[in-house]
N, C-alpha and C positions, 0 to 999 in steps of 0.2 A: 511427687504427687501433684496433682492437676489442684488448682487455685478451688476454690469453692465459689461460688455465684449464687447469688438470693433472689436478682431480678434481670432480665433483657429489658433497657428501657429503649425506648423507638423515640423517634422524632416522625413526623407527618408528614408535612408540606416538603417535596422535594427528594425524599427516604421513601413514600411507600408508595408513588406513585412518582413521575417520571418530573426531570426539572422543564422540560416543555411546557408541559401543561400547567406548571405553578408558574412561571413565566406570564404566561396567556392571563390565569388569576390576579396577579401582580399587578397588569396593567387594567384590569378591569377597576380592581381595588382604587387602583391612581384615578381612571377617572371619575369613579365614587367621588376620591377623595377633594377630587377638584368639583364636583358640583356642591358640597357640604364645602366648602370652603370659603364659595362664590353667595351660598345663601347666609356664609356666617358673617359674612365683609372680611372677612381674609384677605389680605393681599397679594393678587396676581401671582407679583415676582416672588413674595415667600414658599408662595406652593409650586411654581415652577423649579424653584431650589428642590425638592423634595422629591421629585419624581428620578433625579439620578438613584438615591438608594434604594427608591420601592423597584426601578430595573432591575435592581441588584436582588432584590427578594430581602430587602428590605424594611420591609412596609412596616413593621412596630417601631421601629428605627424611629421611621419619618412620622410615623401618628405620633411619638411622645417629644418630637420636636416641636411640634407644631401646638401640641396641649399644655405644651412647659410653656412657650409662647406667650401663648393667647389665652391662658386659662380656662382651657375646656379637661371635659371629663373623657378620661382614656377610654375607658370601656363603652362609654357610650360611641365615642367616632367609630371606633373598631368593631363595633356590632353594626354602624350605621352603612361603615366600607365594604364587610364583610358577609353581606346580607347577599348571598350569591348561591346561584345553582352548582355544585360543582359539575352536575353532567355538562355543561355548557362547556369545556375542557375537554371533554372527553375522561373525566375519572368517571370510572366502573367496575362493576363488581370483577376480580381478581381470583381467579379458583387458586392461581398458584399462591398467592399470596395465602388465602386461607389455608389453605394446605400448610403451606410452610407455617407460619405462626399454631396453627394447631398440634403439629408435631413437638413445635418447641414447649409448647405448654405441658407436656407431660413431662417439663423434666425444669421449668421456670416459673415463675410469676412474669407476667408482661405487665409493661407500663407504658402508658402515650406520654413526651413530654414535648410539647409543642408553644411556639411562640403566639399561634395562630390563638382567635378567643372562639369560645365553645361555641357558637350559633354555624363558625365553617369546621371546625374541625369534628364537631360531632356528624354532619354533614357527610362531609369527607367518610369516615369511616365506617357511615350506614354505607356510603356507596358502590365502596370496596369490598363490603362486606364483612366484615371484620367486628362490628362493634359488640357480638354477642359471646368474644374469646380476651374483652377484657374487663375487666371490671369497672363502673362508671367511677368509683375513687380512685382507682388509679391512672385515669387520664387525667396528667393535669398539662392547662391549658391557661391562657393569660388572664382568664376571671382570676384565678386562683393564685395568680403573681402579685400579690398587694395593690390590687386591681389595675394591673397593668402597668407598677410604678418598674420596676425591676423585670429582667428576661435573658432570655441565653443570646452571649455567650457570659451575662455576670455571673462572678461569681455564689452571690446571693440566690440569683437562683437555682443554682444547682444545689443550693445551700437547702433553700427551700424543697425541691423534690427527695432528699435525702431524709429530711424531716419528716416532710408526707408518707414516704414508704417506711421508712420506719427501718433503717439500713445504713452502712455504711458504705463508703466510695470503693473499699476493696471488694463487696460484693457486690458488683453490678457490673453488667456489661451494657455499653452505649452506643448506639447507631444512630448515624448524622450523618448528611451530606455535606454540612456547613464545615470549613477546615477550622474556624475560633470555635466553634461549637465543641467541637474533638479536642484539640487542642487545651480549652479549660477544662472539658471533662479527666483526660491526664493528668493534670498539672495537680487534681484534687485525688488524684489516685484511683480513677474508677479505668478499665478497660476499654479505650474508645477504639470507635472503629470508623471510621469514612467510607463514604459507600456514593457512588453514583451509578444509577441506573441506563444512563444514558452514555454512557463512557465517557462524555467531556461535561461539565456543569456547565449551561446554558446561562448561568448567576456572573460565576465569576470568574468563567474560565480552566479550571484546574480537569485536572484529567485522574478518574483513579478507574479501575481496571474491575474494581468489585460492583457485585449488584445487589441488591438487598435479597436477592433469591437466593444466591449462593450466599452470603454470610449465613442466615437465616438457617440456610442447609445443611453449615457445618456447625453450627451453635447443636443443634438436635440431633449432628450425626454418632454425640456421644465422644467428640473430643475434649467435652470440658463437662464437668462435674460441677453441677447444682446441688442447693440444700434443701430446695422444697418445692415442690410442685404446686400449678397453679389451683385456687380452689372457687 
């Protein structure tokens, strides 16, 4: 008998729209974060250190380096970095993408869980079009991470979105591009999946073969048995 599933949770940045253009993001974020740096008396060479991980797609990484630091408040730099157009990338509205997520909803609950803090990631997913097939409590996003103290790949936070939904690790299935992302979602018992859209992840290299259309396609094509549908 096929497993039962309670939720498809998604990742954002990277999973629903391509690692190019979070790439492109990435480095916008970086020079954000170098002008707030320059107005906070930051030091040059500290935030030059920083900009290796935010390449990497990184960038909560390196905001909570820099606010363990220097004693600034997480959420407020990440709102300050993040304060960005996504169409300036090129994210836009997605018919396949709506399509797919909407098929899957008659047979799931969706959930956002992103590292990303609500000012881009609600952004983001007016832009793809998607924000009216989830529900605004079950996007959680780095306000909602102990204001950005903890984030994936801890395990506390996965701790925390299991809490939020109100579910256990053996009921959920997980889509991420990030390989630590996947990797502790397994280790805690949930069904991960890694997915690149672009065939090679432009972050950090790794190559996987899936795209989030086809995962997406075979979650809803009724290979796997869910308990409750989206409401």
């Amino acid at each position: 008998m096929d497993r039962v599933y309670d939720y498809v949770v998604l990742d954002i940045d990277g999973t629903l729209y391509s690692h190019r253009k979070y790439v492109e993001a990435c480095r916008s974020a970086g020079a954000r974060l170098r002008s707030y740096a320059a107005e906070a008396g930051i030091p040059k060479s500290f935030v030059s250190g920083l900009m290796v991980p935010i390449r990497r797609g990184r960038v909560t990484y390196a905001v909570n380096l820099l606010c363990t630091r220097y004693n600034k408040q997480r959420m407020h730099v990440m709102n300050t970095i993040y304060d960005l157009d996504p169409s300036r990338f090129g994210i836009a509205r997605s018919i396949r993408l709506i399509n797919e997520i909407g098929s899957l909803r008659k047979m799931a609950r969706i959930a956002l869980f992103t590292n990303s803090p609500a000012i881009w990631a609600g952004r983001v997913v007016s832009k793809l079009g998607i924000r009216p097939l989830v529900e605004k409590e079950k996007m959680i996003t780095l306000d909602r991470m102990d204001g950005g103290r903890i984030f994936k790949p801890a395990r506390g936070a996965f701790s925390l979105l299991l809490r939020l939904l109100r579910t256990t690790p053996s009921r959920v299935v997980f889509l991420d591009d990030s390989k630590d992302n996947v990797e502790e979602a397994r280790r805690m018992g949930m069904r991960a999946i890694q997915i690149c859209n672009d065939g090679r992840c432009h972050l950090d290299g790794h190559s996987a073969s899936r795209t989030i259309y086809e995962e997406l396609s075979d979650l809803s094509s009724g290979r796997f048995r869910f308990s409750g549908v989206a409401r």
